[in-house]
C-alpha positions in Angstrom: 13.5 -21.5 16.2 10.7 -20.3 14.2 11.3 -16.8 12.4 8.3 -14.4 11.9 8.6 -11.4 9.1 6.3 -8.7 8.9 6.5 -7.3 5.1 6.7 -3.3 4.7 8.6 -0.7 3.2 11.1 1.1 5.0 11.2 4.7 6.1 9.2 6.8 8.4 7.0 7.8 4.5 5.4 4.0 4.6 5.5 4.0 8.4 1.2 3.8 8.5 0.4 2.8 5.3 -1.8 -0.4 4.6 1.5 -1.9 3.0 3.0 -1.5 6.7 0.5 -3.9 8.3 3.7 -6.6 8.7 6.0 -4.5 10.2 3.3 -3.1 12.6 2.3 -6.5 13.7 5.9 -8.1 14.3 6.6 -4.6 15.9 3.5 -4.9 18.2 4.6 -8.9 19.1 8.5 -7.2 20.0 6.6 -4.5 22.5 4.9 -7.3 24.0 7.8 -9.6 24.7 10.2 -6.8 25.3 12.3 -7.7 22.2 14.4 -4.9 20.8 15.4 -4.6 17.2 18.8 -4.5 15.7 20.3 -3.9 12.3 20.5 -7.6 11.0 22.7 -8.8 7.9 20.2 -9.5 5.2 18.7 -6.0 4.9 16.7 -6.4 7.9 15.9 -5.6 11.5 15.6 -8.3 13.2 15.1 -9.1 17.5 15.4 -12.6 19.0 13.5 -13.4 22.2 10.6 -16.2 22.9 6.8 -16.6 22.6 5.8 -19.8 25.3 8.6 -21.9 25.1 9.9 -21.4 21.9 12.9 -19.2 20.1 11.5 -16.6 17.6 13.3 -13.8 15.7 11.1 -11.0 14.7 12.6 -10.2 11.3 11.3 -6.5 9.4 13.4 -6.6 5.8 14.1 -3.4 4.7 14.0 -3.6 1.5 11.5 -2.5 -0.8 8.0 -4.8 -0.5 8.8 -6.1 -4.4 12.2 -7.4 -2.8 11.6 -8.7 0.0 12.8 -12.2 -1.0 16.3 -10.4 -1.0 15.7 -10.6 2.8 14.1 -13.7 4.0 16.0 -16.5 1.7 19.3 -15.5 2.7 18.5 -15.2 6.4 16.2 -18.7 6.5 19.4 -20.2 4.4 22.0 -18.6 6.9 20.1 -19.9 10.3 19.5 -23.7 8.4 15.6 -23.3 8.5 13.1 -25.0 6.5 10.6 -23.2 5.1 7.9 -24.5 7.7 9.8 -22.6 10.4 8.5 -19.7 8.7 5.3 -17.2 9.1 5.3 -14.1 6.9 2.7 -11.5 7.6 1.4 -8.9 4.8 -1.5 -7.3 3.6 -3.9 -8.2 1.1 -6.9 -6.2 -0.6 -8.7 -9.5 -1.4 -9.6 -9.2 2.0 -12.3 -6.5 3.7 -9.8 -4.2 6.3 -10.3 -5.8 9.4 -10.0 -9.9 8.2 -7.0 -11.7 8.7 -6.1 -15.1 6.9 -4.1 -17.3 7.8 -2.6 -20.1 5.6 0.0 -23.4 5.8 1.3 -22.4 2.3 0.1 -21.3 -0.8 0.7 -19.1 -3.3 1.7 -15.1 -4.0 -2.2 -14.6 -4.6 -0.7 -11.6 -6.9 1.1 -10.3 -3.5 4.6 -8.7 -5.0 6.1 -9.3 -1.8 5.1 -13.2 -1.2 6.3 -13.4 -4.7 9.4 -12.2 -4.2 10.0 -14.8 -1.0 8.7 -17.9 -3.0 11.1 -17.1 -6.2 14.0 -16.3 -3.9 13.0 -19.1 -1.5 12.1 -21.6 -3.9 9.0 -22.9 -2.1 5.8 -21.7 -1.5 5.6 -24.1 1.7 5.6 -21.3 4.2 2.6 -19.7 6.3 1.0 -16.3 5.2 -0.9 -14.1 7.6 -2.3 -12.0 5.5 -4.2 -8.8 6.6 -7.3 -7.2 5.0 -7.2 -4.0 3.4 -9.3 -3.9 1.2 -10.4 -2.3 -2.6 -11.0 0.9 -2.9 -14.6 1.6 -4.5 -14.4 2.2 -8.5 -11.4 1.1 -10.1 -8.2 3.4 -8.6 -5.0 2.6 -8.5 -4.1 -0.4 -5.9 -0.8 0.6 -6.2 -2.0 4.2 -4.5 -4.3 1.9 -2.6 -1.9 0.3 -0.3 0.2 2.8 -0.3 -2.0 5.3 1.5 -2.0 5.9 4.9 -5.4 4.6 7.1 -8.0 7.2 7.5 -8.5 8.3 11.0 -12.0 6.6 11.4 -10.0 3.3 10.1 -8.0 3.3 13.1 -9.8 1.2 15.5 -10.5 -1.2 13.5 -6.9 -1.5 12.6 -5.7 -1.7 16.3 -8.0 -4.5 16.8 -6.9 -6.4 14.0 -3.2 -6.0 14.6 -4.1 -7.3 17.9 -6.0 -10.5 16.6 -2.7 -10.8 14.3 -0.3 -11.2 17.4 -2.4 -13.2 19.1 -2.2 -15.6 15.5 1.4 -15.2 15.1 1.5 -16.1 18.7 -0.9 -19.2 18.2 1.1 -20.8 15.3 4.1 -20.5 17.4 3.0 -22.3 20.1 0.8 -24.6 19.1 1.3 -24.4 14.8 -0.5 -23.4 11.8 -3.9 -25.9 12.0 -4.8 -24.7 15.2 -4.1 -21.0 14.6 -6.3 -21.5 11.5 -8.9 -22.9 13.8 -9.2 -19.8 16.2 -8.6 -17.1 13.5 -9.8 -18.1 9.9 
């Protein structure tokens, strides 16, 4: 089985907010397969169904981004999964909006909620998708940053890069991280 988490905070106020990107993407890939959520034991929603031939649970913690370890050690711990089984999608404003990123491992890049999963987890030996969102111009707030909702004129260029994200998320499932790097870095 290989477990895919889409970082986020919860409630409909972060719903479309560039910190939502995670949830929006595993969300997406459960529309696509037909994979309902559920109210999951480690602070999550989570859906099981399959991408090509192999078992996936969509997992969307609902805790708060900065805990979002809280989530996805217990739940990789509980279902005997290495840390290789793993793909955790976020966003990143290193990245221009639009790039995606994807990596074998790594570290939190100063991400609060990859930080959170590699303390809790105790390995960084996981895959990151992450998701451009870029800076703001000047020097503002990132915390206000991510937090803010896309502008309308942002839109399409969001859809197509949740879009490439599935299809990435989908790639390293079927056919692992090197060859998803290959078609989407």
């Amino acid at each position: 089985m290989k477990v895919i988490v889409g970082l986020g905070n919860p409630g409909l106020t972060y719903r479309k907010t560039r910190h939502n990107l995670g949830h929006m993407v595993v969300g997406r890939l459960a529309r696509e397969r037909g994979i309902g959520f559920r109210r999951g034991r480690f602070e999550c929603t989570q859906g099981e169904g399959t991408i090509g031939e192999e078992r996936v649970l969509l997992v969307r913690p609902q805790t708060f981004m900065n805990r979002s370890g809280a989530c996805v050690a217990p739940l990789m711990r509980h279902l005997g999964l290495p840390p290789s089984d793993l793909l955790v999608i976020c966003d990143d404003v290193n990245l221009e909006l639009g790039r995606l990123r994807l990596r074998r491992s790594g570290s939190a890049g100063g991400h609060k909620g990859l930080g959170s999963i590699i303390q809790r987890l105790g390995s960084d030996e996981f895959a990151r998708l992450r998701l451009g969102v870029g800076r703001p111009p000047g020097d503002p707030d990132l915390v206000d940053h991510v937090l803010s909702s896309f502008r309308r004129s942002e839109w399409p260029l969001v859809e197509e890069l949740l879009a490439r994200a599935a299809q990435a998320a989908e790639t390293w499932v079927c056919h692992g991280a090197e060859e998803a790097m290959n078609r989407f870095n």
